[in-house]
SEZA-741116 format. One line per field, with one value per atom (N, C-alpha, C): residue number from 1; residue in one letter; atom name; x negated, y, z. Coordinates in steps of 0.1 Angstrom, whole numbers, plus 5000, padded with zeros to 4 digits. Each point is the difference from the previous one (the first is absolute). Layout:
! SEZA-741116
seq: c(NUM_...)
type: c(A_...)
atom: c(CA_...)
x: c(X_...)
y: c(Y_...)
z: c(Z_...)
//
This chain:
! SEZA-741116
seq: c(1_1_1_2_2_2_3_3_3_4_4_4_5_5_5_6_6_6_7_7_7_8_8_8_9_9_9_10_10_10_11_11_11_12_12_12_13_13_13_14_14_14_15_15_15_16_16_16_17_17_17_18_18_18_19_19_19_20_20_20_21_21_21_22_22_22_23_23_23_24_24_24_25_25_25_26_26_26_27_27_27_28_28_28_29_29_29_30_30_30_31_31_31_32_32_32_33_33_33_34_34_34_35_35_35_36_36_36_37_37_37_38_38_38_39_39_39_40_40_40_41_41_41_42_42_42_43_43_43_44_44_44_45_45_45_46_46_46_47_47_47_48_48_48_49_49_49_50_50_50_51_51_51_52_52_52_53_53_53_54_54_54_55_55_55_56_56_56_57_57_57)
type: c(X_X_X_X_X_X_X_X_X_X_X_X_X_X_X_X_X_X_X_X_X_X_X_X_X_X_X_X_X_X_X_X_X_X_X_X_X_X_X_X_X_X_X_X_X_X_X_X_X_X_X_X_X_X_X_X_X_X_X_X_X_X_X_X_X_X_X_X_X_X_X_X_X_X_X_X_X_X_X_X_X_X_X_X_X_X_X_X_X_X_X_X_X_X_X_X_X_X_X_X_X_X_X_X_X_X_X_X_X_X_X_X_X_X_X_X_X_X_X_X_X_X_X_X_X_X_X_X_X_X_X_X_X_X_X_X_X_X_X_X_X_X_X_X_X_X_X_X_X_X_X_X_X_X_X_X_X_X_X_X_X_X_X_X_X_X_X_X_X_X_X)
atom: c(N_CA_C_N_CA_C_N_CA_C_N_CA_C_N_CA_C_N_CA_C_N_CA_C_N_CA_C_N_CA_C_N_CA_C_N_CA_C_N_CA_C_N_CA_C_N_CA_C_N_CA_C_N_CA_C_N_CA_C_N_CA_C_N_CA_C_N_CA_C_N_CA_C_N_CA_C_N_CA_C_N_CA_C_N_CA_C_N_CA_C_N_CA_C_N_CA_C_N_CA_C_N_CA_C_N_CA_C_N_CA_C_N_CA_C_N_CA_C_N_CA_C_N_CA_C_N_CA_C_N_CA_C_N_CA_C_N_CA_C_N_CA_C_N_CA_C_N_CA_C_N_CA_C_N_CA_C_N_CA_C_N_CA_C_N_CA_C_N_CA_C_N_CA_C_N_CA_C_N_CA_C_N_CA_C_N_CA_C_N_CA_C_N_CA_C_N_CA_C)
x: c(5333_5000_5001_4989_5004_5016_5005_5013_5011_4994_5008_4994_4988_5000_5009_4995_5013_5011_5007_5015_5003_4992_5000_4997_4989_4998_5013_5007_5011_5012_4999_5013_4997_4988_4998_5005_4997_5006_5012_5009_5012_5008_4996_5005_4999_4987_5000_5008_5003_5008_5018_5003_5015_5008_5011_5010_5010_5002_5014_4995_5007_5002_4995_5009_4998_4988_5001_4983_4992_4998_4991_4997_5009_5000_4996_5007_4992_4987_4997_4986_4988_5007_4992_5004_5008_4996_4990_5003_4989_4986_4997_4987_4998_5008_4991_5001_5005_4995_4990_4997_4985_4986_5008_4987_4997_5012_5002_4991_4999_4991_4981_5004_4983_4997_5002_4996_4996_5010_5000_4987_4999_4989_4992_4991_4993_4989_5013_4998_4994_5008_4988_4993_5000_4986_4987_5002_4990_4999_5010_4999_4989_5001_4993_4988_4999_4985_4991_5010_4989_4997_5010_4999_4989_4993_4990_4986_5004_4985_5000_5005_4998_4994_5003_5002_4983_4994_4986_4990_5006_4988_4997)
y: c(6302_5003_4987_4991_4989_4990_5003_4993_5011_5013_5008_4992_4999_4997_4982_4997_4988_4998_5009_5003_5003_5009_5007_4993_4989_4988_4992_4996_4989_5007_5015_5009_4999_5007_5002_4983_4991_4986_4996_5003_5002_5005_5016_5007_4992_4995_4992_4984_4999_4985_5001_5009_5006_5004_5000_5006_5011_4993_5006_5014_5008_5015_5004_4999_4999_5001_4989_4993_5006_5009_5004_5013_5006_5014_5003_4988_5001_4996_4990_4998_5009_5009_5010_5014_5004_5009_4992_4990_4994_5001_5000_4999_5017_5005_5015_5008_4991_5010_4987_4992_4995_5002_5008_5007_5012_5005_5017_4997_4991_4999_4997_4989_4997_5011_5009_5018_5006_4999_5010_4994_4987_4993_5002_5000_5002_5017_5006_5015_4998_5002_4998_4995_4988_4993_5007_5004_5016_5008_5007_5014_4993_4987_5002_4990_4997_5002_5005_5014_5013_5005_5001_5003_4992_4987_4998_5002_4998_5007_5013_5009_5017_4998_4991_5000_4988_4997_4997_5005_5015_5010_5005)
z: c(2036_4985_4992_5006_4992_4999_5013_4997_4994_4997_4990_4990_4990_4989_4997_5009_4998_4998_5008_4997_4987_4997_4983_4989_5005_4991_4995_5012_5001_4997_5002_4996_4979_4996_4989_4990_5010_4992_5002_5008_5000_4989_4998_4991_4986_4999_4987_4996_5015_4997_5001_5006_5002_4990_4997_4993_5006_5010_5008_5001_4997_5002_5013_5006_5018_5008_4996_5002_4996_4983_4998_5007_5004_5002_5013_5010_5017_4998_4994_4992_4999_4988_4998_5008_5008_5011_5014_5000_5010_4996_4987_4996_4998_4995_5000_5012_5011_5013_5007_4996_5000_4994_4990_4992_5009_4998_5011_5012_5004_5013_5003_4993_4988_4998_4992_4996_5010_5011_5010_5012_4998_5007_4996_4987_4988_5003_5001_5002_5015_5009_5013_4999_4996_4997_5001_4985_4996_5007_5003_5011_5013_5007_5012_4995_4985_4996_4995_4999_4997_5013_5009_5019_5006_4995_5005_4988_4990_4995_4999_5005_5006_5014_5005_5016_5001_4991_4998_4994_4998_4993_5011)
//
């Protein structure tokens, strides 16, 4: 996860230093299915740490 937020870091500063069209756009589909994943990691996250504070009552 951490080398997801990094990518996202170095993607989100890209987007702000670029012009090229091109560029921007592989850019920003790379970054919102790095978000898309972050989320989805995020979410399990949760899910198996309510699985263990259930599973300690």
């Amino acid at each position: 996860m951490q080398a997801l937020n990094t990518e996202r870091n170095n993607l989100q500063t890209l987007l702000t230093s670029t012009s090229a069209p091109a560029e921007m756009a592989q850019t920003g589909k790379r970054l919102k299915a790095i978000e898309n994943e972050i989320g989805a990691l995020e979410e399990r996250w949760l899910e198996l740490t309510e699985q263990i504070e259930t599973a300690a009552v």
